[in-house]
C-alpha positions in Angstrom: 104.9 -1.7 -110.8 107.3 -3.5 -108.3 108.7 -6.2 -109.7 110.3 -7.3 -105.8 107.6 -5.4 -102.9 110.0 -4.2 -100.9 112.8 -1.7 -101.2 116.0 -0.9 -99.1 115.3 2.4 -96.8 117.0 5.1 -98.2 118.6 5.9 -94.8 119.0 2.5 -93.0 119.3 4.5 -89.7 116.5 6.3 -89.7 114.1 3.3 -91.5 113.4 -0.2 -89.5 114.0 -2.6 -92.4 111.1 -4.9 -92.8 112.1 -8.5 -91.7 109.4 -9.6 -90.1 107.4 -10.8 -93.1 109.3 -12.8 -94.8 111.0 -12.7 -98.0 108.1 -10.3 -99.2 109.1 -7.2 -96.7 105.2 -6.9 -96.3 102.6 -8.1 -94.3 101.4 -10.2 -97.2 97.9 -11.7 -95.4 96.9 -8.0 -94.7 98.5 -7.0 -98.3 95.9 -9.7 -99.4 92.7 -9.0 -97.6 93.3 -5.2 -98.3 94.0 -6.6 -102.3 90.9 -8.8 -102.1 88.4 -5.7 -100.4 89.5 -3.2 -103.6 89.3 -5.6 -105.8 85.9 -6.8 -105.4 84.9 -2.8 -104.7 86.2 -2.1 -108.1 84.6 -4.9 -109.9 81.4 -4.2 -108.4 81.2 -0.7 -108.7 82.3 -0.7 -112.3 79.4 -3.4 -112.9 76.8 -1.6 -111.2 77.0 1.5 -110.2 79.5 3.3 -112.7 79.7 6.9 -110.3 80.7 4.7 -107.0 84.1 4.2 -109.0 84.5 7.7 -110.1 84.2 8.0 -106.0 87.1 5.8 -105.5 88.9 7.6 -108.0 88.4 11.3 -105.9 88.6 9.8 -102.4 92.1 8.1 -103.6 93.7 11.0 -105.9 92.9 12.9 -102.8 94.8 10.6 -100.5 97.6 10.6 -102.4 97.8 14.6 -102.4 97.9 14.8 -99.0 100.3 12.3 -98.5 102.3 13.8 -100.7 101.3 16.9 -98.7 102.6 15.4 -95.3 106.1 14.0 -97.0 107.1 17.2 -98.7 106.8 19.3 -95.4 109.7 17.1 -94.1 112.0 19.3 -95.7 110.3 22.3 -95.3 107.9 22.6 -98.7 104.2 23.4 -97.8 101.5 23.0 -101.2 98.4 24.5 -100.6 96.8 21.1 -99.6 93.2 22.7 -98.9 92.8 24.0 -102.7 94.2 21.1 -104.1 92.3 18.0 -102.7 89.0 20.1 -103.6 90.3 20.5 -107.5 91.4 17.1 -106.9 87.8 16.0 -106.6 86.9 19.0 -109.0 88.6 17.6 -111.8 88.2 14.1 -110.9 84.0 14.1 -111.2 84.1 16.8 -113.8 86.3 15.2 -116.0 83.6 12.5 -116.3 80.8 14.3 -116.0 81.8 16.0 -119.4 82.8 12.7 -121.1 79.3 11.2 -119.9 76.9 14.7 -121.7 75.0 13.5 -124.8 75.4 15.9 -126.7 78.3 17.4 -125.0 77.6 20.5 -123.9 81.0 21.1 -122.7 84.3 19.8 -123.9 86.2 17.3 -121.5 89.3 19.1 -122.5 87.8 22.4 -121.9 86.4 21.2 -118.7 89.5 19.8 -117.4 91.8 22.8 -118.8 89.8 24.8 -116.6 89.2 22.6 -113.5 93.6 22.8 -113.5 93.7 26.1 -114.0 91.6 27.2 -111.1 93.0 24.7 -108.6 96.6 26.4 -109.8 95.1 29.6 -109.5 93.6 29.0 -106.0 96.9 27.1 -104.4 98.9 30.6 -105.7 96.8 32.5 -104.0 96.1 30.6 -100.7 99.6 31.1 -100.1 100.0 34.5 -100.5 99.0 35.6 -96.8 102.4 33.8 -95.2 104.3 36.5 -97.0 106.9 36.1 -99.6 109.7 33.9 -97.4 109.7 30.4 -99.3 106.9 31.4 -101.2 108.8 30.2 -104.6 109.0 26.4 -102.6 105.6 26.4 -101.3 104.4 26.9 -104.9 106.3 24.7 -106.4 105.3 22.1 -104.0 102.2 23.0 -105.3 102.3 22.7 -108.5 104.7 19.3 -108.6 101.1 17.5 -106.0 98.3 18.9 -109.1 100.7 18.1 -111.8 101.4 14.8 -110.8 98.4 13.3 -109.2 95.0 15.1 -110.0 96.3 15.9 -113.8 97.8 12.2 -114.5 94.7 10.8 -112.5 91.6 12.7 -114.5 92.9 10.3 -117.4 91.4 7.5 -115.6 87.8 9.5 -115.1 88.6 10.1 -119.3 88.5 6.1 -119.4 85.9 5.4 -117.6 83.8 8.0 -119.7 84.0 6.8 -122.6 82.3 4.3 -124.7 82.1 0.7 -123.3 84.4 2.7 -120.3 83.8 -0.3 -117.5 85.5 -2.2 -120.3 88.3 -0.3 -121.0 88.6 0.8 -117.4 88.9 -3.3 -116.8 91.8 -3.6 -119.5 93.7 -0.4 -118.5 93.5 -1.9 -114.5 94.2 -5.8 -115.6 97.3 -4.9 -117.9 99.0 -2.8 -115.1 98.3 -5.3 -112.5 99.0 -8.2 -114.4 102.6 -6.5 -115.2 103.4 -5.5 -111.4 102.3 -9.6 -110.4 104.4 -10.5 -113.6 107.2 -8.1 -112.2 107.1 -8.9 -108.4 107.2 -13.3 -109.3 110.3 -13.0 -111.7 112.1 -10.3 -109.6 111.5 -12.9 -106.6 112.4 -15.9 -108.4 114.6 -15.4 -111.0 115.5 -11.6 -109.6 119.6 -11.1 -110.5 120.5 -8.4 -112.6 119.4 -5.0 -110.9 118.2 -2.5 -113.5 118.3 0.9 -111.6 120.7 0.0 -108.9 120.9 3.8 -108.0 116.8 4.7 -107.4 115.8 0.9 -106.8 117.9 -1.8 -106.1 116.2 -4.4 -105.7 113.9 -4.2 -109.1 115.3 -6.8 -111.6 115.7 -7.2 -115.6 114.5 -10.6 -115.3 111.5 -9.0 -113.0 110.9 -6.5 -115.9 110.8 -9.2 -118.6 108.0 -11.0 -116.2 105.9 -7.8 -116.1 106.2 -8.0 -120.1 105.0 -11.2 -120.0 102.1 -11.1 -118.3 100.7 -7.7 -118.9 101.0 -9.2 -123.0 98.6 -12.5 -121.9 96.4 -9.7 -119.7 96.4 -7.2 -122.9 95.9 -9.9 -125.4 92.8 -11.2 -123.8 91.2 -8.3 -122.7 91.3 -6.5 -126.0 90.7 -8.7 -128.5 87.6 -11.1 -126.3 86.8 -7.7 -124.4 87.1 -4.6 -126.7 87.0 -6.2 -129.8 89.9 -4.8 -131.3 93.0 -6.1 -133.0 95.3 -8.1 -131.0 98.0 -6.0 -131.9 96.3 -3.2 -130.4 96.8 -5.2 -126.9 100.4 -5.7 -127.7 101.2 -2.3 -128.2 99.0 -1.1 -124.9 100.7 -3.9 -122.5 104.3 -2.8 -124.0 103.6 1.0 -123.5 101.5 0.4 -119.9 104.5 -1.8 -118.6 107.5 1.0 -119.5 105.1 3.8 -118.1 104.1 1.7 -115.3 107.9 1.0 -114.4 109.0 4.7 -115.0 105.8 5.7 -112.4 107.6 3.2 -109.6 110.8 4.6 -110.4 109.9 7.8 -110.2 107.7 7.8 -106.5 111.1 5.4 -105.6 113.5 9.0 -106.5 110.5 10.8 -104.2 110.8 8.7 -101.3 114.5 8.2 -101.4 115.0 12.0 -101.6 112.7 12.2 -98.6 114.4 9.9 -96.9 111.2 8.0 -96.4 110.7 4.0 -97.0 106.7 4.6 -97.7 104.2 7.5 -98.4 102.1 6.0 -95.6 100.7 3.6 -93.6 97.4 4.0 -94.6 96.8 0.8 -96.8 97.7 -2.2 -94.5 100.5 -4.1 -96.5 101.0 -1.9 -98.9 101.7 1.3 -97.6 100.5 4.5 -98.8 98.1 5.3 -101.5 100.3 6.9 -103.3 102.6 3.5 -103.1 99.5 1.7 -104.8 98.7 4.5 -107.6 102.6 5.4 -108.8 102.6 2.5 -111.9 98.7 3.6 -112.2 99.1 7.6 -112.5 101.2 7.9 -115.4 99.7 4.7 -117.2 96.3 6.1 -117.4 97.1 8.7 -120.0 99.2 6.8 -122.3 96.2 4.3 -122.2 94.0 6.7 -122.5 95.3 7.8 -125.6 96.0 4.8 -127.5 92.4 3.2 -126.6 91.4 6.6 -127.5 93.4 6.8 -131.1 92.9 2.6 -131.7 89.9 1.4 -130.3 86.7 2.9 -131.6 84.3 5.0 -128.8 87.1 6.3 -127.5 
């Protein structure tokens, strides 16, 4: 959730800064077109054909492990990438498939216990015929790609599983969205008191106070006109979405500095790497996966 798109390169030697856009630091017609195409994907898929999101959700939790993948072997840590993006997709479509069984014939915790456990199990093992020498980093590498993306991620399969789950998929996506356009206009136009100088300079207090803002007029709406619940159930999923949301951006921010690395990838025209566009979204989806889950009947 970037309340400013565009950070400093942790290594201004080795990363072109981007001037050539503007203010922004992105190609922001390409940023849009590329916003626009997912957008209307997401919209339509979630109207229509519910399994053509739970799609997007594999193909992109895969992405992001291999981009992952591809930064961590610039200093010398190889995961088990094979192993992982299939329990990536494993855990992703299983996660739902258990949440969807009426009556449920298997648990979507036992199902998604055991979708982790094997993709663990596998990545340990795939590794074992390059000998012990840096097998400790290998695994860890590992274990950091299935512990942050396909675990964090099968929340949002959870979601979309659940009862009146296009709907709550909807007000999960809006709030987080709504805070990281709330974010990115304050930090632009009021942007002056840096709040994590060290892992992200340019991210604001007055940028976080607009991701408040309008992640609260996103939540409000969408769960009292859309879920039908209290409005102070929106109140309390916009507060806890935007501080998870900003710790997920601060966290891939750490990742890439560390890496010395200004994006994941170029994959997504404008915006970088998947994994640029799913940091706010990967640990959000469990905290709003539980409160829905705890405050808004169907869960």
């Amino acid at each position: 959730m970037s309340d400013s798109p565009a950070e400093p390169p942790a290594v201004p030697a080795a990363i072109p800064a981007a001037g050539s856009h503007g203010r922004a630091g992105r190609n922001l017609p390409a940023a849009i077109g590329v916003g626009v195409g997912l957008g209307a994907y997401i919209v339509l898929s979630l109207l229509f054909v519910p399994w053509a999101f739970v799609g997007l959700i594999a193909v992109a939790l895969a992405l992001g492990s291999v981009e992952i993948y591809t930064a961590l072997r610039k200093v010398d840590m190889t995961a088990a990438i094979v192993p992982i993006v299939c329990g990536t997709v494993a855990i992703s479509i299983g996660s739902y498939l258990a949440g969807q069984q009426k009556p449920p014939v298997f648990s979507t915790t036992s199902v998604l216990l055991a979708s982790l456990a094997l993709t663990v199990l596998a990545a340990l093992i795939w590794r074992m015929p390059k000998g012990s020498t840096g097998y400790v980093r290998d695994a860890a590498a590992s274990l950091l790609i299935i512990s942050y993306v396909p675990l964090l991620g099968s929340f949002a399969a959870l979601i979309l599983a659940g009862q009146h789950g296009a709907l709550r998929m909807v007000t999960f996506m809006l709030i987080v969205v709504a805070g990281d356009v709330g974010g990115y206009v304050a930090g632009v136009l009021f942007g002056r008191h840096p709040m994590a100088p060290l892992i992200s300079p340019k991210k604001s207090w007055e940028g976080l106070i607009g991701s408040f803002v309008f992640a609260i007029v996103g939540g409000l709406c969408m769960t009292v006109y859309g879920l039908h619940a209290p409005f102070w159930v929106g109140l309390v999923l916009a507060v806890c979405l935007v501080a998870a949301g900003t710790c997920g951006d601060l966290i891939e921010s750490l990742m890439k500095r560390d890496l010395q690395i200004k994006d994941m990838s170029s994959f997504l025209p404008g915006h970088g790497g998947m994994m640029d566009r799913l940091d706010s979204l990967l640990l959000s989806a469990p905290v709003a996966w539980l409160i829905m889950y705890v405050l808004v009947p169907g869960g």
